[in-house]
C-alpha positions as CSV (number, residue, x, y, z in Angstrom):
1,X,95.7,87.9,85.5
2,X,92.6,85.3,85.8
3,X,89.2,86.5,85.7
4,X,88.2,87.2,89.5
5,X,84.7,85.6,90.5
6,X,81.9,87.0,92.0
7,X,82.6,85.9,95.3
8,X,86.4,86.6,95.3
9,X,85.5,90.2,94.1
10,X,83.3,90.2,97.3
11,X,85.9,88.7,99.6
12,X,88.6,91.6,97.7
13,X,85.4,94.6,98.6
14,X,85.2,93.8,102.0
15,X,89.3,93.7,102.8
16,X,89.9,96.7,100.9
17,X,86.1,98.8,102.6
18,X,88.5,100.1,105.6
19,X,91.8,100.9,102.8
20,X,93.2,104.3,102.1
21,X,94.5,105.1,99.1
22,X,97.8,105.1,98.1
23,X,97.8,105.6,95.0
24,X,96.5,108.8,93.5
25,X,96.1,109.7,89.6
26,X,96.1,113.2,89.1
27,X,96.5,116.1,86.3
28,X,98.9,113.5,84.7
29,X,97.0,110.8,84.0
30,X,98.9,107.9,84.4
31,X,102.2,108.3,83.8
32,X,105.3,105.7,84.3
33,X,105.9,107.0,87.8
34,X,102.8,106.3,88.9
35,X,102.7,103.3,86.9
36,X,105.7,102.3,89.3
37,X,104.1,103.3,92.6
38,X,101.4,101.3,92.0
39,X,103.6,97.9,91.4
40,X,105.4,98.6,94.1
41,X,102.2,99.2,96.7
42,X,100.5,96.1,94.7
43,X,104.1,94.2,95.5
44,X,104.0,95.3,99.5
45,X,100.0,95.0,100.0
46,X,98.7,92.7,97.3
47,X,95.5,95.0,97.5
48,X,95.4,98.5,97.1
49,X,93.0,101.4,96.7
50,X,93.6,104.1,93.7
51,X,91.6,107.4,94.0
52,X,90.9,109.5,90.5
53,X,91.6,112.8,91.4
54,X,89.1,115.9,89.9
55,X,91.9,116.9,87.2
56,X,92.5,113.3,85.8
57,X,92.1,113.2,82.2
58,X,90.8,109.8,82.3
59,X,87.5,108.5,83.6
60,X,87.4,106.7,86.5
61,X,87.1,103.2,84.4
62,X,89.5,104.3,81.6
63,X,92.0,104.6,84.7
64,X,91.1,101.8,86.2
65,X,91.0,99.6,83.6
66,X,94.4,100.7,81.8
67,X,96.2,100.7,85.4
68,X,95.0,97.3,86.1
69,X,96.4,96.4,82.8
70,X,99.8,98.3,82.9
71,X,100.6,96.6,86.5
72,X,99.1,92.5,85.3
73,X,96.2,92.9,88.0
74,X,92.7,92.3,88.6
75,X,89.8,94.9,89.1
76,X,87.9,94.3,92.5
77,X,86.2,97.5,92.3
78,X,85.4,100.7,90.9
79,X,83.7,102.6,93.1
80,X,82.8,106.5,93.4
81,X,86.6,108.1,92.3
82,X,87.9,105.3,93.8
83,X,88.8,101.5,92.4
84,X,90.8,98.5,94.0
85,X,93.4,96.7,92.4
86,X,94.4,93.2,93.6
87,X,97.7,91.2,92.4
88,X,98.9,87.9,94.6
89,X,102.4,88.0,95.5
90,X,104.5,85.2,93.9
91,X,105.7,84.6,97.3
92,X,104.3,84.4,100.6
93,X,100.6,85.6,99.4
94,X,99.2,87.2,102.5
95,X,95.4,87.3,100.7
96,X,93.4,84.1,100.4
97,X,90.8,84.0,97.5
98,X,88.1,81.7,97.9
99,X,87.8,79.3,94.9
């Protein structure tokens, strides 16, 4: 996944300030199940808000930045225990990054 800019990071914070999450990471870390839930929320919503829960072995940027990886998205955010992951959809993207 591209580098996102400054001002597409931006445009990404303020679409996903009113998200919940629906993604959690837990005791578990981040295991293939969760792995799957998140590419299947990224393929629904293109944008999506993970929360680190207490118990996570991982810090919040660890699991940020090895989910990101795992599902071949971008970062937006890491914010508090929460982050935002963004991936365009192949088909019919919904979310329009400014260049």
């Amino acid at each position: 996944m591209p580098e996102l800019t400054g001002k597409q990071r931006r445009h990404l914070r303020a679409l996903g300030h009113h998200l919940s999450a629906v993604v959690q990471v837990g005791h578990e870390g981040l295991s293939e199940a969760l792995v799957q839930q998140a590419r299947a929320q990224l393929d629904a919503h293109e944008l999506i808000k993970v929360r680190v829960g207490e118990s996570s072995p991982l810090s919040r940027h660890d699991a940020a930045e090895q989910l990101a990886s795992a599902t071949n998205s971008s970062l937006a955010q890491v914010l508090g225990r929460t982050f935002l992951l963004y991936k365009q959809r192949d088909q019919d993207p919904e979310i329009v990054l400014p260049d």
